[in-house]
N, CA, C and O atoms as CSV, one atom per row, in Angstrom:
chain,resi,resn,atom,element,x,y,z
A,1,UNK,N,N,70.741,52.015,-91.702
A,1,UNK,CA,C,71.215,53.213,-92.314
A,1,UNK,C,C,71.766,54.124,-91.228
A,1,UNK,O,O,71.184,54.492,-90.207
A,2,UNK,N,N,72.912,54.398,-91.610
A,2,UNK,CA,C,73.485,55.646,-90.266
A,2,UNK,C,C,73.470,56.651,-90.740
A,2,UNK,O,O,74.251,57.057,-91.600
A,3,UNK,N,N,72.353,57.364,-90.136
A,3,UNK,CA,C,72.148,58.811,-90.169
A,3,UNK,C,C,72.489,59.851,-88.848
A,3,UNK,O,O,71.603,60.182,-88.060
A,4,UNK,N,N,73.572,60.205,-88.756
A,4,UNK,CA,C,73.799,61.055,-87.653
A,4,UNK,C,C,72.702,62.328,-87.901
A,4,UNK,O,O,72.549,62.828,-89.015
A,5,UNK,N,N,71.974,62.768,-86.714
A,5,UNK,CA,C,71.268,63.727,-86.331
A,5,UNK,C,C,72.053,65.027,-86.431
A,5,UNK,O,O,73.101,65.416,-85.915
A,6,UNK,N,N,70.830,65.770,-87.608
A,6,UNK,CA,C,71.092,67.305,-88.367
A,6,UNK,C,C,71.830,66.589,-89.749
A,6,UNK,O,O,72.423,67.394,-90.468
A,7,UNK,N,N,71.841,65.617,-90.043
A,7,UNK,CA,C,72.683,65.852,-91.621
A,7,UNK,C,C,71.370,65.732,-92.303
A,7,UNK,O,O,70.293,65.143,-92.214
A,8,UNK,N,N,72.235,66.890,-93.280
A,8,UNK,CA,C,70.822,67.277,-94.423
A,8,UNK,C,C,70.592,65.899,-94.876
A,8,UNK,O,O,71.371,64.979,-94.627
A,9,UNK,N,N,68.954,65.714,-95.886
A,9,UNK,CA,C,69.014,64.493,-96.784
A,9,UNK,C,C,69.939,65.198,-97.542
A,9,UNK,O,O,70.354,66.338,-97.752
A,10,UNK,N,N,70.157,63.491,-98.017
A,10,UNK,CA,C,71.122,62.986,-99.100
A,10,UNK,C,C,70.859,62.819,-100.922
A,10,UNK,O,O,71.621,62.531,-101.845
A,11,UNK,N,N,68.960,63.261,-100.827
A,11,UNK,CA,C,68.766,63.058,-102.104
A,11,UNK,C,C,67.767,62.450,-101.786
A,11,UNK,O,O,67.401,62.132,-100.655
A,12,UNK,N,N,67.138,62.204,-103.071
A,12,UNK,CA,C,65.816,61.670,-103.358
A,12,UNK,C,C,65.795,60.291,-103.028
A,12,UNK,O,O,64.843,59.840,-102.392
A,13,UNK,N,N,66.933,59.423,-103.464
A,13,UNK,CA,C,67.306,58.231,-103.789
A,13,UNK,C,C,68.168,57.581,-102.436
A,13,UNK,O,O,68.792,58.401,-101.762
A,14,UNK,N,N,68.208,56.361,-102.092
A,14,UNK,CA,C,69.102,56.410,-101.325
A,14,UNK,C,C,70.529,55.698,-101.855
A,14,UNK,O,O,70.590,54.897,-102.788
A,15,UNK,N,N,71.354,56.041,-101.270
A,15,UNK,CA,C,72.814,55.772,-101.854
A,15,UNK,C,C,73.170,54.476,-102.092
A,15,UNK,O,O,72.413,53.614,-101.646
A,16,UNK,N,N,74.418,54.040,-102.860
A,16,UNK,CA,C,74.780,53.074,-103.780
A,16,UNK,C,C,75.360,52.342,-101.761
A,16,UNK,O,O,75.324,51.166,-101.398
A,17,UNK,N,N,75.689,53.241,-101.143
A,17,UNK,CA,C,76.601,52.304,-100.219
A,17,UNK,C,C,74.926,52.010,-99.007
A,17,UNK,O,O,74.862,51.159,-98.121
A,18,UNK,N,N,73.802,53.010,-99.392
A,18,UNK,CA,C,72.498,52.611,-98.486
A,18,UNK,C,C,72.114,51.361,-99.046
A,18,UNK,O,O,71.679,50.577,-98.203
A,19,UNK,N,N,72.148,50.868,-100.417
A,19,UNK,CA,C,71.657,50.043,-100.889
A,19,UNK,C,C,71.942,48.912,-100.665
A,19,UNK,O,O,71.215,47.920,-100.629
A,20,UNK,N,N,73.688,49.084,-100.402
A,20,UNK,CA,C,74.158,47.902,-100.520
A,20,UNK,C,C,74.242,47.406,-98.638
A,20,UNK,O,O,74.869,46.401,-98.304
A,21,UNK,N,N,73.756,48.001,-97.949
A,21,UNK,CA,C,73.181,47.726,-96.688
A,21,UNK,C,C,72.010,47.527,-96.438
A,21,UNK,O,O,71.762,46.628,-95.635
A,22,UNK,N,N,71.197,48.086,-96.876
A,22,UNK,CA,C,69.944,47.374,-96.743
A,22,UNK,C,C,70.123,45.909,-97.106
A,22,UNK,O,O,69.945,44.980,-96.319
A,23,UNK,N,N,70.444,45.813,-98.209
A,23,UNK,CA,C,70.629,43.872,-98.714
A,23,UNK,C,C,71.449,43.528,-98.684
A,23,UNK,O,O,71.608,42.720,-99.599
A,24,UNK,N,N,72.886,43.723,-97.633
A,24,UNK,CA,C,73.712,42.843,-97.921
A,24,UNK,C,C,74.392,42.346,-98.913
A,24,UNK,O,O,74.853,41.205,-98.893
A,25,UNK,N,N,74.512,43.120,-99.829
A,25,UNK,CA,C,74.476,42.581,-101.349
A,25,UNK,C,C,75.442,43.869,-101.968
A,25,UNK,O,O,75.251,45.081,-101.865
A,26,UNK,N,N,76.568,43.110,-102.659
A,26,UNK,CA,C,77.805,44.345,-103.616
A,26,UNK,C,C,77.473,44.450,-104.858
A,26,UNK,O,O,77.792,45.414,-105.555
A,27,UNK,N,N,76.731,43.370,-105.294
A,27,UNK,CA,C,76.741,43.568,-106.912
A,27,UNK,C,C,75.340,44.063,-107.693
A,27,UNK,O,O,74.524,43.141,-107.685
A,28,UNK,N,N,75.012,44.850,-108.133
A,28,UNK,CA,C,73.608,45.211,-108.315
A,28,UNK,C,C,72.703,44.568,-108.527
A,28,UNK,O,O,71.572,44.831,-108.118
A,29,UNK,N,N,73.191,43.000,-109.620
A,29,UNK,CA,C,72.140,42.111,-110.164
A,29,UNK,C,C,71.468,41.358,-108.740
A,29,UNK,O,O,70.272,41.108,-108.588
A,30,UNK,N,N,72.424,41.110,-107.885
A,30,UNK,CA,C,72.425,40.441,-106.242
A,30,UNK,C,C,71.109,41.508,-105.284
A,30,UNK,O,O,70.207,41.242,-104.490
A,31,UNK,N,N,71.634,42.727,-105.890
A,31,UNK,CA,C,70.748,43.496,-105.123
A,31,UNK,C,C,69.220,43.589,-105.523
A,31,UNK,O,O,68.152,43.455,-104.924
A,32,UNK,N,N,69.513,43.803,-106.477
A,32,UNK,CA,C,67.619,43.272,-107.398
A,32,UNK,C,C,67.092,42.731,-107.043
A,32,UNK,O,O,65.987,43.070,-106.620
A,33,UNK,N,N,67.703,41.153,-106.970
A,33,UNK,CA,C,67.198,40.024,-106.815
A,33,UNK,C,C,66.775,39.793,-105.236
A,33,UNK,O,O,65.777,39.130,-104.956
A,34,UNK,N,N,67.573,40.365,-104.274
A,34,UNK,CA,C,66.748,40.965,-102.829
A,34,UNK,C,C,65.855,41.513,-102.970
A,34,UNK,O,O,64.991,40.832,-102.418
A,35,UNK,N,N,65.432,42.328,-103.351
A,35,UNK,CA,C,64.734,43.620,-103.854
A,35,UNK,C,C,63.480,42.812,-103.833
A,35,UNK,O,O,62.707,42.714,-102.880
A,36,UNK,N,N,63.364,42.187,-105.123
A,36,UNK,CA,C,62.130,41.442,-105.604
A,36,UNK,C,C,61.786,40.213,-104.638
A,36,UNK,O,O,60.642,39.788,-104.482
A,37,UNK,N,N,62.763,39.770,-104.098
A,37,UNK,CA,C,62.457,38.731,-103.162
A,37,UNK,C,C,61.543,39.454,-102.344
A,37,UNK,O,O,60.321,39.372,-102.471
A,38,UNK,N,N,62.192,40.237,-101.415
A,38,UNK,CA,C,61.420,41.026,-100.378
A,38,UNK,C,C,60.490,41.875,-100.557
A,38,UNK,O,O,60.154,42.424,-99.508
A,39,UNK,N,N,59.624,42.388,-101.987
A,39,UNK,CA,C,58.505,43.084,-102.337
A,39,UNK,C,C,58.785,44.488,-102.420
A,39,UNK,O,O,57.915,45.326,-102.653
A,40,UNK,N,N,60.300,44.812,-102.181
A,40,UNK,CA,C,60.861,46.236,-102.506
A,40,UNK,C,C,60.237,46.869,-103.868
A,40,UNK,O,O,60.236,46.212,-104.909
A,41,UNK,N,N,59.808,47.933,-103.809
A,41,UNK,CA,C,59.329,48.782,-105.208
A,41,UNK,C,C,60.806,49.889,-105.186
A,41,UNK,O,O,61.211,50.664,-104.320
A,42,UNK,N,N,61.378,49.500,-106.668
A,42,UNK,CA,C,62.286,49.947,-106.936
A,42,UNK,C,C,62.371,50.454,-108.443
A,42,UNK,O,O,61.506,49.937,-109.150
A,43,UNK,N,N,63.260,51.391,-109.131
A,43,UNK,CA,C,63.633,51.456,-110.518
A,43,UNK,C,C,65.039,51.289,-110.777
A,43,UNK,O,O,65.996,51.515,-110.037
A,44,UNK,N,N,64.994,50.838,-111.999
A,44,UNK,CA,C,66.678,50.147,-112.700
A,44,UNK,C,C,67.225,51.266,-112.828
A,44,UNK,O,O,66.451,51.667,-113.698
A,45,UNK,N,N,68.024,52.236,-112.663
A,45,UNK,CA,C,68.951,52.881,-113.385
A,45,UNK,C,C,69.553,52.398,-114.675
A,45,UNK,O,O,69.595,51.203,-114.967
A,46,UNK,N,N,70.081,53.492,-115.540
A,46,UNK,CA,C,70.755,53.375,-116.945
A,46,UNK,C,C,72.058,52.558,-116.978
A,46,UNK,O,O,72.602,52.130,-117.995
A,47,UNK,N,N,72.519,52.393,-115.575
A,47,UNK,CA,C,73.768,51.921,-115.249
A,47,UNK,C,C,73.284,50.418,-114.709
A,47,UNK,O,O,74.100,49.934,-113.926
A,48,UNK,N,N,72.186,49.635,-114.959
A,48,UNK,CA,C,71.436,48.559,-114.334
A,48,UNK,C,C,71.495,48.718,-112.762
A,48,UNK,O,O,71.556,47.701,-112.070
A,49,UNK,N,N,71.474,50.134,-112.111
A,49,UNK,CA,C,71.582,50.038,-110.296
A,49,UNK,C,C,70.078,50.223,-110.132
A,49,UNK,O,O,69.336,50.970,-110.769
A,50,UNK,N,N,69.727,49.203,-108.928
A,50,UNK,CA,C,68.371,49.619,-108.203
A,50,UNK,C,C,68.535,50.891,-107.819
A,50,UNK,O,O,69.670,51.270,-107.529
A,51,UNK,N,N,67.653,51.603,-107.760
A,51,UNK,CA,C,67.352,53.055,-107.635
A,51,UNK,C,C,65.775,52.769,-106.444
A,51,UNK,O,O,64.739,52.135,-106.648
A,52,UNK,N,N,66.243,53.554,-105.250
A,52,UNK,CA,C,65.234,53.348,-104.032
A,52,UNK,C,C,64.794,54.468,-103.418
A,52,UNK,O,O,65.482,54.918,-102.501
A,53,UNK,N,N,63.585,55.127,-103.793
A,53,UNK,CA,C,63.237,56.244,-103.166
A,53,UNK,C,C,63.456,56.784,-101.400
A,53,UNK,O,O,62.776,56.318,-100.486
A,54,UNK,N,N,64.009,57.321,-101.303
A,54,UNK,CA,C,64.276,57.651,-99.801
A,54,UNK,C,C,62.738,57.581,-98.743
A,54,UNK,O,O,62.551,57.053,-97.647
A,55,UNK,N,N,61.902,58.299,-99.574
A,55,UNK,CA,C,60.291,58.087,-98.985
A,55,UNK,C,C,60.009,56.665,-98.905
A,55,UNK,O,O,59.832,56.326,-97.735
A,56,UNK,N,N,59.879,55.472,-99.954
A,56,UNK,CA,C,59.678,54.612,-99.695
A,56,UNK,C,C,60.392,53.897,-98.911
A,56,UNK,O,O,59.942,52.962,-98.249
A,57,UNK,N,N,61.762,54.334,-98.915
A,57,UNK,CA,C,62.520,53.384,-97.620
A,57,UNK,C,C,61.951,53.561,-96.542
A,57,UNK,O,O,61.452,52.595,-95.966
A,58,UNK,N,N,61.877,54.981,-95.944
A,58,UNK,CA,C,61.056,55.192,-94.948
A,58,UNK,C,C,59.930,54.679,-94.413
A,58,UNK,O,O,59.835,54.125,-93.318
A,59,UNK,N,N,59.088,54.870,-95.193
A,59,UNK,CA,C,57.540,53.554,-95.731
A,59,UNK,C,C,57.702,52.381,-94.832
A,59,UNK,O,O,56.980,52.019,-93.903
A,60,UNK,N,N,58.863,51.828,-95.327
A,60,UNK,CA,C,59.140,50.295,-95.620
A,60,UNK,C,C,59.646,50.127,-93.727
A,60,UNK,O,O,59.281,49.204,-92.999
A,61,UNK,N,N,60.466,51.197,-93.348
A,61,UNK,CA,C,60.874,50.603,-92.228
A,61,UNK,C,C,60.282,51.052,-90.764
A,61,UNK,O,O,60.666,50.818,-89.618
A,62,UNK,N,N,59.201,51.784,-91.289
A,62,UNK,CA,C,58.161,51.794,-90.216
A,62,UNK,C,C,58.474,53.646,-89.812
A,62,UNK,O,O,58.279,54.035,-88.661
A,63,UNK,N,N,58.902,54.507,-90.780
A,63,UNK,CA,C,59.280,55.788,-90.123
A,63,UNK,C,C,58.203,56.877,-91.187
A,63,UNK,O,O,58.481,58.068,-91.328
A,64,UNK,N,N,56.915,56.197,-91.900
A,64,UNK,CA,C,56.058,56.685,-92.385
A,64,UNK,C,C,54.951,55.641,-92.019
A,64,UNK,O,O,54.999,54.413,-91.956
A,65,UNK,N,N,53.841,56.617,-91.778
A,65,UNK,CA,C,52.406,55.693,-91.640
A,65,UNK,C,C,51.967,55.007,-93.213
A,65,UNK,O,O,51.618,53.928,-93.691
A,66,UNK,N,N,52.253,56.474,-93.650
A,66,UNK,CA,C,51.315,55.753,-94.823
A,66,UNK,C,C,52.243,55.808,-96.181
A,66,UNK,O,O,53.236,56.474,-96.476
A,67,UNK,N,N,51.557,54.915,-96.803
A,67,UNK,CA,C,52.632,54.865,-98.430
A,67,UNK,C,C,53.202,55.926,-99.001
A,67,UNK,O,O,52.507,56.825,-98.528
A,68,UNK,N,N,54.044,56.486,-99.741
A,68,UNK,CA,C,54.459,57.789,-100.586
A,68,UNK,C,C,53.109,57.464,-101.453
A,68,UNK,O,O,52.547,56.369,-101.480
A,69,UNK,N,N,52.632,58.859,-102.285
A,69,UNK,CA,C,51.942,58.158,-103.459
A,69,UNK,C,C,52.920,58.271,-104.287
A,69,UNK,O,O,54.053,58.743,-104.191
A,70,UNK,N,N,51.942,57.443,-105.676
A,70,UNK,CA,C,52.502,57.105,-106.952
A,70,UNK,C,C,52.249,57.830,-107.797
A,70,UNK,O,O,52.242,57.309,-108.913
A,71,UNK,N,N,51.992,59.021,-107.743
A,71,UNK,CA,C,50.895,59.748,-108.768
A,71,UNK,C,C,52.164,60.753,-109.464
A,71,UNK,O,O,51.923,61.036,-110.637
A,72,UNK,N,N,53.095,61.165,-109.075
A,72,UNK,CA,C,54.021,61.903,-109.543
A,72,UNK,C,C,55.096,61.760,-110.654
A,72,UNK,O,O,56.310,61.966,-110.662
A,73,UNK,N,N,54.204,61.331,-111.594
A,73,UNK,CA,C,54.962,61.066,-112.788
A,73,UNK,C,C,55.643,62.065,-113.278
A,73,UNK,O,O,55.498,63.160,-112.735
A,74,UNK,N,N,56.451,61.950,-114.297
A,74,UNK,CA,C,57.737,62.894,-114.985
A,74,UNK,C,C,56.959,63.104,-115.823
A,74,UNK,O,O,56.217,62.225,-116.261
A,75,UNK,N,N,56.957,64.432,-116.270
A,75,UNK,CA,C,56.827,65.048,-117.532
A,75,UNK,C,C,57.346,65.023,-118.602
A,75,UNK,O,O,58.095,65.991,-118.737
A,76,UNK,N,N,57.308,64.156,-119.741
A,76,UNK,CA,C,58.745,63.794,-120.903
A,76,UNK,C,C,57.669,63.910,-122.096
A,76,UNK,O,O,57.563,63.129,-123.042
A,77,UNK,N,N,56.600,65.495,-121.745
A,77,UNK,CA,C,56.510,65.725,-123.414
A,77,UNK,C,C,57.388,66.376,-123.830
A,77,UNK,O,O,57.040,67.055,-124.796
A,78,UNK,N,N,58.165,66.461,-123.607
A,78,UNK,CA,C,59.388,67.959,-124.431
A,78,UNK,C,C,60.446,66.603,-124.617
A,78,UNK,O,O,61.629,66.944,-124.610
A,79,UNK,N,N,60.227,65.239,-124.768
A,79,UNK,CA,C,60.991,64.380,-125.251
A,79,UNK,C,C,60.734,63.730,-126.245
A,79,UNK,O,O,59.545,63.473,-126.434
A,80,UNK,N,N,61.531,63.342,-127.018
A,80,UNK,CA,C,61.063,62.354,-128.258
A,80,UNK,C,C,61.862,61.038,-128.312
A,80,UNK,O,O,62.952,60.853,-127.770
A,81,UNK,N,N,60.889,59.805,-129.330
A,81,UNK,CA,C,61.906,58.706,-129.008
A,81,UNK,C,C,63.399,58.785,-130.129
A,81,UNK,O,O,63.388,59.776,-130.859
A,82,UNK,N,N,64.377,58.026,-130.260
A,82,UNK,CA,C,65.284,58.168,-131.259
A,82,UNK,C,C,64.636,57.418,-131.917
A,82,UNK,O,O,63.895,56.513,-131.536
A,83,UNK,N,N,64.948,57.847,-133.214
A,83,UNK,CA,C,64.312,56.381,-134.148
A,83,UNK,C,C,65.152,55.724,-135.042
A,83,UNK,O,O,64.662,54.860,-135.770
A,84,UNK,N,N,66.812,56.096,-135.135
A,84,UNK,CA,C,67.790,55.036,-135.317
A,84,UNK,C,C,68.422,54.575,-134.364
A,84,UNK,O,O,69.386,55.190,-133.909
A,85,UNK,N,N,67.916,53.104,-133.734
A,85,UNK,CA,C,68.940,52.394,-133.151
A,85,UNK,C,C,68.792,52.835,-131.905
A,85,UNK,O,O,69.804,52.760,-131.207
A,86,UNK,N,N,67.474,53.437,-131.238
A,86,UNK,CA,C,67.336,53.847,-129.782
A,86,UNK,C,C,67.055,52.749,-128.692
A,86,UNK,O,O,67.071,52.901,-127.470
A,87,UNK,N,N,66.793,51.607,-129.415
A,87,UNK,CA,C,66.400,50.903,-128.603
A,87,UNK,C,C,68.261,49.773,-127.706
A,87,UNK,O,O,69.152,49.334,-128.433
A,88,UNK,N,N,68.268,49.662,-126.494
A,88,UNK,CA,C,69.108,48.897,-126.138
A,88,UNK,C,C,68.981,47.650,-125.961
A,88,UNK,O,O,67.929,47.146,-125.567
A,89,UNK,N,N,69.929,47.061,-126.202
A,89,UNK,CA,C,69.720,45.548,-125.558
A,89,UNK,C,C,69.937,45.200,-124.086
A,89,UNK,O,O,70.610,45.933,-123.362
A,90,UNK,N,N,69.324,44.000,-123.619
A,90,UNK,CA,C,69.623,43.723,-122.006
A,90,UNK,C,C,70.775,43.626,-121.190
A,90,UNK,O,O,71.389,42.574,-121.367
A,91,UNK,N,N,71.114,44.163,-120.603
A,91,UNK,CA,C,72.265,44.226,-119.903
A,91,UNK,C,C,72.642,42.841,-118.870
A,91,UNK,O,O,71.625,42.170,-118.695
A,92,UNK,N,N,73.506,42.441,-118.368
A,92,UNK,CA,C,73.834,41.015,-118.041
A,92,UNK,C,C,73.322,41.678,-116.254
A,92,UNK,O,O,73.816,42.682,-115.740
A,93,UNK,N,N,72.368,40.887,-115.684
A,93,UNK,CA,C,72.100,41.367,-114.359
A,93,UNK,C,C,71.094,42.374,-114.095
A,93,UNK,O,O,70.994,42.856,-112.966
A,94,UNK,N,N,70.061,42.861,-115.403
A,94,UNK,CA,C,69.759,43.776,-115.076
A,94,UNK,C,C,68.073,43.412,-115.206
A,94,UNK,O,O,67.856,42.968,-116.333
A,95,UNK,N,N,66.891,43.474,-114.411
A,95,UNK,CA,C,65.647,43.051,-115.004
A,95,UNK,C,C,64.828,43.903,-115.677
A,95,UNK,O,O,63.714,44.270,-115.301
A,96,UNK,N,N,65.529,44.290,-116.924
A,96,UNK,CA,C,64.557,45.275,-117.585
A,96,UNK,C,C,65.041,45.060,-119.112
A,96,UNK,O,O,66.256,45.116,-119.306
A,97,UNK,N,N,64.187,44.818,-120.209
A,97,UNK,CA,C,64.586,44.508,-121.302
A,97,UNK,C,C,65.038,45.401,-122.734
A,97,UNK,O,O,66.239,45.284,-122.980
A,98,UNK,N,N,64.501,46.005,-123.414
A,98,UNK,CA,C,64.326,46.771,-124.310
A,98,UNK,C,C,64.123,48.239,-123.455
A,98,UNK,O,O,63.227,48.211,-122.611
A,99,UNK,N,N,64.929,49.602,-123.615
A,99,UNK,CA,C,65.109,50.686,-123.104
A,99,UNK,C,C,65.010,51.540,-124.044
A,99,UNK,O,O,66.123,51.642,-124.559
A,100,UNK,N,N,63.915,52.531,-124.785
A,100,UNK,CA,C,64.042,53.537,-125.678
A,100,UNK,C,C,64.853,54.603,-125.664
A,100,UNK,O,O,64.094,55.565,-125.555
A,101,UNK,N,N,66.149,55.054,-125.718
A,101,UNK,CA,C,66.464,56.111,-125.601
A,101,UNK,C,C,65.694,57.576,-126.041
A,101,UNK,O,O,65.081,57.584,-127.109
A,102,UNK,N,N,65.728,58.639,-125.321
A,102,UNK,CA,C,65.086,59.720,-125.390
A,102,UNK,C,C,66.072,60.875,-126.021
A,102,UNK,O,O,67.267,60.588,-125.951
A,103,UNK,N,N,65.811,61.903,-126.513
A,103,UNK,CA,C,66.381,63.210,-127.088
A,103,UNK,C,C,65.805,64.099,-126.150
A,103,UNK,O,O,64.671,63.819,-125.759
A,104,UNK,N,N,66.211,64.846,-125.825
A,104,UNK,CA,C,65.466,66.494,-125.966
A,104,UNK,C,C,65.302,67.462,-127.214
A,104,UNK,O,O,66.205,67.875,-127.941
A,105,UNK,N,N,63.778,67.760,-127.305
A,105,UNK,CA,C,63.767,68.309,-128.639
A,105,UNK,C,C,64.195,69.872,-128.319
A,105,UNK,O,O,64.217,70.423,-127.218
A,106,UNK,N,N,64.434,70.265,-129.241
A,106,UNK,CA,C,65.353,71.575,-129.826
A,106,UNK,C,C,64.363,72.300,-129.187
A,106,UNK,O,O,63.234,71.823,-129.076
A,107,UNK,N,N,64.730,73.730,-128.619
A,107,UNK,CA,C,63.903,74.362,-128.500
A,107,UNK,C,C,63.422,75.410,-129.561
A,107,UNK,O,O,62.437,76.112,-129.333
């Protein structure tokens, strides 16, 4: 990853062009499939892209001692599921099956 010294982070996540350097890999399903090879903890994006926490990269390449925790879940009671037709089908490349779409309820 080239990070010139003083640039702000970039985000939570690391980028579509970090990703595709870490693995060598252009096409997302390609990149997954690194991913899981190598024991990467990752999430699918809506767009089927691995999604890679910037903390855990760090983790991973020796520039944190200890793990990020896991404890920081999202808050999605102020969400509800759809209940016509929320559910998606699998996307070609992507390892995640059935996806509920969410609303925001009215305030």
């Amino acid at each position: 990853m080239n990070k010139s010294p003083g640039m702000p982070n970039q985000g939570a996540h690391l980028t579509r062009e970090e990703v595709r350097e870490l693995t060598d890999r252009v096409l997302p399903g390609k990149q997954i499939e690194w991913l899981k090879q190598y024991g990467w903890k990752f999430a699918i994006s809506a767009a089927g892209r691995p999604k890679i926490a910037r903390t855990y990269y760090d983790f991973r390449m020796g520039a944190m001692e200890n793990e990020p925790a896991n404890d920081q879940e999202p808050d999605f009671s102020h969400w509800t599921a759809k209940t016509n037709g929320g559910a998606q089908k699998k996307q070609p490349g992507t390892g995640y099956g059935q996806v509920v779409r969410l609303r925001r309820e009215a305030a």
